[in-house]
N, C-alpha and C positions, 0 to 999 in steps of 0.2 A: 845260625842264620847265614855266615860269612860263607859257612863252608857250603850250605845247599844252593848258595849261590854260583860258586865256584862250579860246584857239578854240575850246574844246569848250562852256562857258559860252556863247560868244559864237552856237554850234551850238545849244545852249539855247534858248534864248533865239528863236530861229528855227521850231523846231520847236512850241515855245509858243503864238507869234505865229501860225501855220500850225493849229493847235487852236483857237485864239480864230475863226479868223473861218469855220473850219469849221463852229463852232458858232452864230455870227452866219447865215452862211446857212440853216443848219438852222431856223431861227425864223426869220427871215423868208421861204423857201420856205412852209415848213407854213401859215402864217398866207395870203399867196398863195394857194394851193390852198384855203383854204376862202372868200377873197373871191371868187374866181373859180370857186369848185365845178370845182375840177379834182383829179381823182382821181390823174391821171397823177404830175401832181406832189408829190403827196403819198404816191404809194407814191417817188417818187424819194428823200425823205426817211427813207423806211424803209430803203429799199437802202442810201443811202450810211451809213449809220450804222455799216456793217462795218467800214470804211474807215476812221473815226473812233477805233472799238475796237482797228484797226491801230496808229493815230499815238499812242494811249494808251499801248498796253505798251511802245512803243519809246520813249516819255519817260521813263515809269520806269525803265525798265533803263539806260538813259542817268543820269538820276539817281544809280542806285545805283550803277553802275560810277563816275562822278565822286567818291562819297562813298568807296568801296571802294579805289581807287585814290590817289588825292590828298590825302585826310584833311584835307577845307580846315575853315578856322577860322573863326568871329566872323561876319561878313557875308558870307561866301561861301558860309557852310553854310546859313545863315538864306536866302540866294536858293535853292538845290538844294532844301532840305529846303519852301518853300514853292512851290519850282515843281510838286512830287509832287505836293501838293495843289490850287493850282491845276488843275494837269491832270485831275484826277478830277473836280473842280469843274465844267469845263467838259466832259465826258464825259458828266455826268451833265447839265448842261444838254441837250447834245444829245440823252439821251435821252426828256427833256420833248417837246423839239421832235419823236418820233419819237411820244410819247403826243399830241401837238396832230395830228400829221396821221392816225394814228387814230381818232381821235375826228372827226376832218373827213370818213373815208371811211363814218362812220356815216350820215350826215346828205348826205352829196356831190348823191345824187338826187334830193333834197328841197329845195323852195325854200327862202330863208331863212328866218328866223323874224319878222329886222326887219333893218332896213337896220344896216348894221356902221359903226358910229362911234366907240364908247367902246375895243372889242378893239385895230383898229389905233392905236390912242392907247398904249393899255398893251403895244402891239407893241413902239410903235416907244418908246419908256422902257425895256421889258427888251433889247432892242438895246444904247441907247447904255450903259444900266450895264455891260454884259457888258464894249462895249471902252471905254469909262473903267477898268474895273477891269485888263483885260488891257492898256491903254496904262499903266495904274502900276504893272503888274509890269514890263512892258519899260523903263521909262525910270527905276524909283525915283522916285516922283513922291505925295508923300503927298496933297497939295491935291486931286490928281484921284482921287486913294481919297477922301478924304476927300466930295468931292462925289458919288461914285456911293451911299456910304454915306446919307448925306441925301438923297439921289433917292427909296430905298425904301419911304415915307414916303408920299410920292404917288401911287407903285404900289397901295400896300397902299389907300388911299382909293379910289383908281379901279377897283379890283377888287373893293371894295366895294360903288361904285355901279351895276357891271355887275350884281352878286348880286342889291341889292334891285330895279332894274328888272324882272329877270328873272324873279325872285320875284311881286311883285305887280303889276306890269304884264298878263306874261302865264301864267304857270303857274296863278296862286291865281283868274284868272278865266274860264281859258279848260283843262282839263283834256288836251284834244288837243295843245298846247302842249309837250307835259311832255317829250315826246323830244327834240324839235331843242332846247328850253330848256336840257334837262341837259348836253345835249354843249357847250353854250356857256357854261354856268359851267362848266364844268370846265374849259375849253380858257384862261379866268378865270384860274383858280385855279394852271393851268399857269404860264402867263405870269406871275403874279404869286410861284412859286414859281422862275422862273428869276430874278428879281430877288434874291431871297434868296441864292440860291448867288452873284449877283455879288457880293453884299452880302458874304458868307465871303470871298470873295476880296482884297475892297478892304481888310478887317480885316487878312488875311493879309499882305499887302501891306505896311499901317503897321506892323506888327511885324518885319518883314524887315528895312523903312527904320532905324524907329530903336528895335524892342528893344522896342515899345512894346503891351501888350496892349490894346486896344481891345473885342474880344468879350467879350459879358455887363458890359463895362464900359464902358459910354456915356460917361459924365461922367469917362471919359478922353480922348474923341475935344474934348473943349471945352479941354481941355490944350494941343492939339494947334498 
């Protein structure tokens, strides 16, 4: 019974890892598609996202069947009952990445607004948080929650810097601006809101490890 337990975790765990980097592609596609004003690819973004909603419910129910079945204890239950979460976490990342290539197909026919420098910055930071966060649910690995958690930091600056640019560069001087500006903070504001959810993740994570709450409680992550 220990061991079919084992493999079903270990089935976990797989299907996890297979969520993570669905949702990795999902964000760096969408972002693709508006460096390259490709529409194509960015409805591909929208499509696969079914597919995404697929690999969702069959974690959960996986999950609960685990929980329902096996009645695990201590750390076992603390990996199942944060893999749930996890999983919605990155569900719901992908469907950022689904609002980023919408907002891409507003703007797709229209030249840029300015050359893309700071976006791809803040791409590729909500990337790697995603799998630091999804590499410390796979391996038990606080150090690297721990690092994606202080990553968020930098995000949250750099999608600050894209705002005020945006803001007073060109919208506040140039009125015709104001469409292709807006889809670009916001595409901003996306990106910087998939960091967040890493950021739930990586918390989730160190409490799995070791019991430890960390959300809303910073000045426990320096315990750490």
């Amino acid at each position: 019974m220990k061991r079919h337990f084992d493999e079903e975790l270990k089935d976990l765990r797989q299907d996890v890892l297979k969520m993570g980097i669905f949702a990795q592609e999902a964000i760096y596609k969408s972002i693709e598609s508006l460096k390259n004003r490709d529409g194509e690819l960015a409805k591909s973004v929208i499509e696969h996202d079914t597919q995404i909603d697929r690999l969702e419910l069959v974690i959960d129910e996986k999950c609960i069947d685990l929980i329902a079945l096996h009645q695990p204890l201590a750390q076992d239950l603390r990996f199942i009952t944060v893999g749930m979460k996890l999983n919605s976490e990155l569900e719901r990342i992908a469907d950022i990445a689904v609002d980023i290539a919408q907002r891409v197909l507003e703007i797709v026919d229209k030249p840029l607004l300015k050359p893309l420098v700071d976006i791809p910055k803040l791409t590729v930071i909500a990337q790697n948080m995603v799998k630091m966060a999804v590499d410390s649910f796979i391996n038990g690995d606080v150090e690297l929650a721990k690092k994606a958690i202080l990553t968020d930091g930098e995000a949250d600056n750099l999608r600050n810097a894209i705002t005020r640019e945006l803001i007073e560069d060109y919208m506040a001087k140039d009125a015709s601006t104001a469409l292709r500006a807006v889809q670009l903070l916001l595409i901003a504001r996306f990106l910087e809101r998939i960091c967040d959810h890493a950021t739930n993740i990586a918390e989730d994570v160190i409490y799995m490890v070791q019991a430890e709450v960390v959300k809303h409680h910073p000045e426990n992550l320096q315990k750490l």
